[in-house]
C-alpha positions in Angstrom: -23.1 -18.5 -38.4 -20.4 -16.7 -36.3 -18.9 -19.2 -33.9 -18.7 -18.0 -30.4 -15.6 -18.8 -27.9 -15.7 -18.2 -23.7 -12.9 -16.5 -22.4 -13.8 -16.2 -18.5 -12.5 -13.2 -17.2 -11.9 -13.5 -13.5 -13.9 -17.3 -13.2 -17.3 -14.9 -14.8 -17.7 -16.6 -18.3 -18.4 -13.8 -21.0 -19.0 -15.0 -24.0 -17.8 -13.1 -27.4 -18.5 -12.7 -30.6 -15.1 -13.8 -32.7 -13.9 -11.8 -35.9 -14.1 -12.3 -39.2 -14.9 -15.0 -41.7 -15.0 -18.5 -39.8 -11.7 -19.6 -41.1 -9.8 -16.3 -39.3 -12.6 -15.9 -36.6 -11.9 -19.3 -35.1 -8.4 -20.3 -35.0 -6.5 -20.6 -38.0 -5.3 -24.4 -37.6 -7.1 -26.7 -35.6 -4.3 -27.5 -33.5 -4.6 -23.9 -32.3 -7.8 -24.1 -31.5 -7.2 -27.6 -29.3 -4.4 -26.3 -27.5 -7.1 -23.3 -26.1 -9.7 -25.6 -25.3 -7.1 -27.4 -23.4 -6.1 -24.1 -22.1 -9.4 -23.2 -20.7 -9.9 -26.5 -19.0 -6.6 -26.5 -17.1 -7.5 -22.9 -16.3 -10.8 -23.9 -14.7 -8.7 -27.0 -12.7 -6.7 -23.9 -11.5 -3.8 -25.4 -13.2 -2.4 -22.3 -13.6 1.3 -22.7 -14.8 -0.1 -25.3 -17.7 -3.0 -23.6 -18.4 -0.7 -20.6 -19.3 1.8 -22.8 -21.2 -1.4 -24.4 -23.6 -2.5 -20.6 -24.2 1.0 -19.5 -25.3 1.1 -22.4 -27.5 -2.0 -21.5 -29.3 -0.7 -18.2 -29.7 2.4 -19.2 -31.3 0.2 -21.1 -33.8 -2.3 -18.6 -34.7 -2.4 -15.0 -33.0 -6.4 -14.9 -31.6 -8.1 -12.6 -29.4 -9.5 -15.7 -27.5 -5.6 -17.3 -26.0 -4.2 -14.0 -25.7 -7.0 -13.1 -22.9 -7.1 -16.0 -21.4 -3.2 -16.1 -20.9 -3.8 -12.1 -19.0 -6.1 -13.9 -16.9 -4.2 -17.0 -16.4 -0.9 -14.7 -15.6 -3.1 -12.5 -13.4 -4.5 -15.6 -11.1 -0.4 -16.2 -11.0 0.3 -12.9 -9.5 2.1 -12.2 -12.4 0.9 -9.0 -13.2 3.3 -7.1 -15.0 3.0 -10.7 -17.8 -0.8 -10.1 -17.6 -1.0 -6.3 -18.2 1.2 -7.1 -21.4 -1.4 -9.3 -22.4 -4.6 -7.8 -22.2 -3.1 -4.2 -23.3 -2.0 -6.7 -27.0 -5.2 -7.9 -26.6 -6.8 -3.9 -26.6 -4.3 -2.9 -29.4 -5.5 -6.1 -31.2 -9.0 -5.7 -30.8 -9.1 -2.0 -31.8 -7.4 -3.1 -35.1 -9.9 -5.3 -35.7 -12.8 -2.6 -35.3 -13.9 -5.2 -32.1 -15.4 -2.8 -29.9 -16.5 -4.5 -27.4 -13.5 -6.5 -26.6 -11.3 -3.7 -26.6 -13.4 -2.2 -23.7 -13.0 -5.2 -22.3 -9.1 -5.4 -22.9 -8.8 -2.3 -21.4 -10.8 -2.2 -18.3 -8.9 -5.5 -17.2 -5.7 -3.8 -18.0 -6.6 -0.1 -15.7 -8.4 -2.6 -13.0 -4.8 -4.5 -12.9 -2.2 -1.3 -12.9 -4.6 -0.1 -10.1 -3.4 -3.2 -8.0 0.4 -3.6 -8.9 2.6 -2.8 -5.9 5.1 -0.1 -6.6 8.6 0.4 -5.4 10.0 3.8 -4.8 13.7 4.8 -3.8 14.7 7.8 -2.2 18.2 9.1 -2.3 18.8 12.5 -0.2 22.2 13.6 -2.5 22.3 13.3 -6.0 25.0 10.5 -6.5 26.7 10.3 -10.1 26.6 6.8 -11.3 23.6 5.3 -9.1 22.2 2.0 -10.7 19.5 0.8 -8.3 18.2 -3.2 -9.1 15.6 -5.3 -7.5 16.3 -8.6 -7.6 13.6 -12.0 -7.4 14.3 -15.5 -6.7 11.8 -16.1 -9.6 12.4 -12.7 -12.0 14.9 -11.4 -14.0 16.5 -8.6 -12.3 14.6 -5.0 -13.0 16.7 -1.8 -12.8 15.1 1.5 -11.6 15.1 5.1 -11.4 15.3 7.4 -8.1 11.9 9.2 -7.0 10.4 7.3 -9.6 7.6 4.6 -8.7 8.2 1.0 -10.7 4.9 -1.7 -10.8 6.1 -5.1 -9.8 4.7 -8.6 -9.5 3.1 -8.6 -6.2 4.9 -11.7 -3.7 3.4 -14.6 -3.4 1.6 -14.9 0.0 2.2 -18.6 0.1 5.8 -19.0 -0.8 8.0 -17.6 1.9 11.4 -17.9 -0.7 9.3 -15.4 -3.1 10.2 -11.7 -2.2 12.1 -8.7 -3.0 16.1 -7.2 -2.3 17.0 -3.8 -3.2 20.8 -3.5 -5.0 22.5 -0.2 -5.2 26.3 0.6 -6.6 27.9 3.7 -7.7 31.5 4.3 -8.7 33.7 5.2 -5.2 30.7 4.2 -2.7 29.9 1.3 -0.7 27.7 -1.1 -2.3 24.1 -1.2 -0.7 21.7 -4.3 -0.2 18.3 -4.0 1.5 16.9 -7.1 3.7 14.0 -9.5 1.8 11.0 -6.7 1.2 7.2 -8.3 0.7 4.5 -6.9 -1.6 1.1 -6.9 -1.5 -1.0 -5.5 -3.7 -1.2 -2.1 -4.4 1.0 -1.5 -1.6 3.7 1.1 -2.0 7.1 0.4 -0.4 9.7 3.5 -0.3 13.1 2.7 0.3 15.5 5.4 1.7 18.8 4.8 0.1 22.0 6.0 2.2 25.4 5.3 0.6 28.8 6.1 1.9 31.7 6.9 0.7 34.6 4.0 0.3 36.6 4.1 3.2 34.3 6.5 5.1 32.9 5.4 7.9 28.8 6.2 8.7 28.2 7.4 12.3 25.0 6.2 13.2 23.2 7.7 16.4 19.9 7.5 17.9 17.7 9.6 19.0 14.9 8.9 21.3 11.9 11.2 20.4 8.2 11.0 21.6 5.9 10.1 19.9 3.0 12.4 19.0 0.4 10.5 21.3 2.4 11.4 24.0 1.8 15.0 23.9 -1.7 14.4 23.5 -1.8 12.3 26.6 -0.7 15.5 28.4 -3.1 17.5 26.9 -6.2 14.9 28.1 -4.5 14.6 31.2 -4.8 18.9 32.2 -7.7 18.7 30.3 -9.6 16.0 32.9 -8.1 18.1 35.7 -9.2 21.0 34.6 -12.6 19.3 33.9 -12.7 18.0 37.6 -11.6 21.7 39.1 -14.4 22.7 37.1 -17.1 20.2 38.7 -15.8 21.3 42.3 -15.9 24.8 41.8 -19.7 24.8 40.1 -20.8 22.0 42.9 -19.4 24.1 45.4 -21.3 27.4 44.2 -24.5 25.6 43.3 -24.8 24.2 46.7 -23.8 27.7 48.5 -26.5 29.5 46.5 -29.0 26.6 47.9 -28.4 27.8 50.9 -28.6 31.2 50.7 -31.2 32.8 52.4 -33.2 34.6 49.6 -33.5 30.5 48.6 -33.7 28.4 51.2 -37.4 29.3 51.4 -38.2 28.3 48.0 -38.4 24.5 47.5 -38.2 25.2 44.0 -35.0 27.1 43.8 -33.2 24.6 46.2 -34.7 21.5 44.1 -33.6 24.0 40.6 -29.4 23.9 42.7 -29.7 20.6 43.9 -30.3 20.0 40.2 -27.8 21.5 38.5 -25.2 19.7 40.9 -26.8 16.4 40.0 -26.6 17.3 36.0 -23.8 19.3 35.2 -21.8 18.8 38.7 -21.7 15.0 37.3 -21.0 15.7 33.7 -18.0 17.6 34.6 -17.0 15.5 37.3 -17.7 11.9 34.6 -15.8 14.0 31.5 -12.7 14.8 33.8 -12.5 11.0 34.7 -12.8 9.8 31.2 -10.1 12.6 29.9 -7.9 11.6 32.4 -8.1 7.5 31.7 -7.3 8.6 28.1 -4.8 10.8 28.9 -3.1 8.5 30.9 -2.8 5.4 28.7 -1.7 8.1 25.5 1.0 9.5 28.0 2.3 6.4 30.3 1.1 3.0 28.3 2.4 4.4 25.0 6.3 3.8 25.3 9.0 5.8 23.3 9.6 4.8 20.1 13.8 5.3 19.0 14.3 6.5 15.3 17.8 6.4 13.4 20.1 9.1 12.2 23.1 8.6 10.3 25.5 11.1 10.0 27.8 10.3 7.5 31.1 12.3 6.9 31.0 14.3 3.2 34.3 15.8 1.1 33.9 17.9 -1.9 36.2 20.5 -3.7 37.2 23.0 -0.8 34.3 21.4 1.1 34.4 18.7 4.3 31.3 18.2 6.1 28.8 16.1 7.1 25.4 15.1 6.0 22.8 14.1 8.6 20.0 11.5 7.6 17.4 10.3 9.2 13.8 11.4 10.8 13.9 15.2 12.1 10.6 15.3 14.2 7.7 13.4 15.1 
C-alpha cells in the first residue's frame, strides 16, 4: 500500500498520494519524517516561525514533496511571500520530475494565486541619471536593489507590527542621496515612488501650486445646471397657467384640468431637479476645499546647456 501524508494547503486538508516505492515515498530517514509531523502540528497551533523551522529541517534530511509544501504555506501564513513562492514553484519543478501530476497543479496554482497578491514597488525617475542604484531596505529583510519603471514583488508588511515597513534608498555619483519616509504594503497593492535627485551643491526650488480639483468644476456645472432647471420650471409654469386662461380654454374643464396638470407634473419635476442639482453642485463647488500639489523646479547644467527641469503634477 502507498502511504498517504496531509499537507493542508491554506488550513483545507488535501490529502496526497506520495511517490515511489515506500522507502523514497515516505521520507527517507525516520527522523525526517518526525520532524514533519512535528511540523504540521506546530503549523496547526499557528506556531508559525517553528512550524517553518521543523519543515526546513525535514528538508535538509530528505528532500520530500510533503515539507517543502508545507514550508510555502507556513511562509505564506508569515506574510513571507517572496520565501513561499520559492517553495511551492521547487515544489512544481519537483513534482513534474517526478511525473506527479496532480501536485504539480497544485504547486502551481498556489504559486500564480500568491504572485497575484504580492505588493509591488515601482520607481519613477523623470531624467535618465547615470549611476542610479535604487534599494529598499526592511527592519526584518536583507536589503533588495531595483530597477527604474520596473515593478519588484515584495513581502507584504505586517499589519500588526508597526516597526515592519519599507524605506526607499537612492545614490548616484555627483547627486544628493535620496531617502523616502517608512512606506506600508498591503497586498497586491502597488506603491510608485517618484524619484527627484539633485545635483551636489544645487539647490531644488520647490513651489506650490494651488490647483482645483476636478469636483470643483463639476460643482459649477450642477450649479447652472439647477438654475437653468429652475428658469425652466418658471418659464413652462408661467406658460401653462397663461394658456389656462386663455379664452378658447377657459370653457373647457378639461383643457384647464389637462394645464393645471402639466404644472403639477412637469412644473414640479423641473422645479425638484433644479433643487437637487443645485444641493449637489453646491457641496462639489463650496464644501470640497482646494487641494495644493508640489512642483520642484530644480536647476539643470549640461555641455553648453543651463536650465531647469520642472517636476511635479501639471493638471488636475
Amino acid at each position: 500500500m502507498i502511504p498517504r501524508y496531509d499537507i493542508g494547503m491554506r488550513g483545507v486538508l488535501v490529502t496526497v498520494v506520495a511517490l515511489g516505492c515506500m522507502s523514497a515515498t515516505a521520507f527517507g530517514q525516520p527522523s525526517s519524517e518526525a520532524l514533519f509531523r512535528e511540523g504540521r502540528e506546530l503549523l496547526a497551533a499557528n506556531r508559525l516561525v517553528e512550524a517553518c523551522a521543523k519543515f526546513e529541517a525535514a528538508l535538509a534530511i530528505d528532500n520530500q514533496l510533503g515539507p517543502r509544501l508545507n514550508l510555502g504555506l507556513c511562509n505564506e501564513r508569515r506574510l513571507r511571500f517572496t520565501a513561499a513562492l520559492e517553495a511551492f514553484e521547487l515544489a512544481e519543478v519537483q513534482a513534474e520530475a517526478a511525473g506527479d501530476v496532480e501536485l504539480q497543479k497544485l504547486a502551481h496554482t498556489r504559486a500564480e494565486s500568491l504572485r497575484s497578491r504580492m505588493p509591488r514597488v515601482v520607481v519613477r525617475v523623470p531624467t535618465q541619471v547615470p549611476g542610479l542604484q535604487i534599494v529598499v531596505r526592511r527592519p526584518t529583510a536583507a536589503d533588495l536593489t531595483i530597477d527604474v519603471d520596473t515593478p519588484a514583488m515584495l513581502d507584504p508588511t505586517n499589519p500588526d507590527d508597526p516597526a515592519d515597513h519599507i524605506q526607499i534608498y537612492a545614490t548616484a555619483p555627483g547627486y544628493e542621496s535620496f531617502e523616502s519616509g517608512p512606506r506600508v504594503l498591503a497586498e497586491r497593492a502597488v506603491l510608485e515612488i517618484n524619484l527627484v535627485l539633485t545635483k551636489q551643491g544645487s539647490a531644488a526650488v520647490v513651489t506650490k501650486v494651488v490647483t482645483t480639483r476636478p469636483r470643483s468644476t463639476l460643482g459649477y456645472v450642477l450649479l447652472g445646471t439647477g438654475a437653468a432647471s429652475l428658469a425652466s420650471s418658471l418659464v413652462y409654469s408661467t406658460l401653462q397657467m397663461r394658456s389656462a386662461r386663455e379664452a378658447s380654454c377657459i370653457i373647457d374643464e378639461a383643457c384647464v384640468d389637462g394645464h393645471n396638470g402639466n404644472v403639477k407634473t412637469w412644473g414640479n419635476v423641473m422645479l425638484g431637479g433644479g433643487v437637487a442639482l443645485l444641493a449637489v453642485g453646491a457641496y462639489f463647488a463650496f464644501v470640497h476645499s482646494t487641494e495644493t500639489k508640489q512642483r520642484v523646479l530644480i536647476p539643470s547644467v549640461a555641455p553648453g546647456q543651463v536650465g531647469v527641469t520642472w517636476v511635479g503634477v501639471f493638471g488636475d
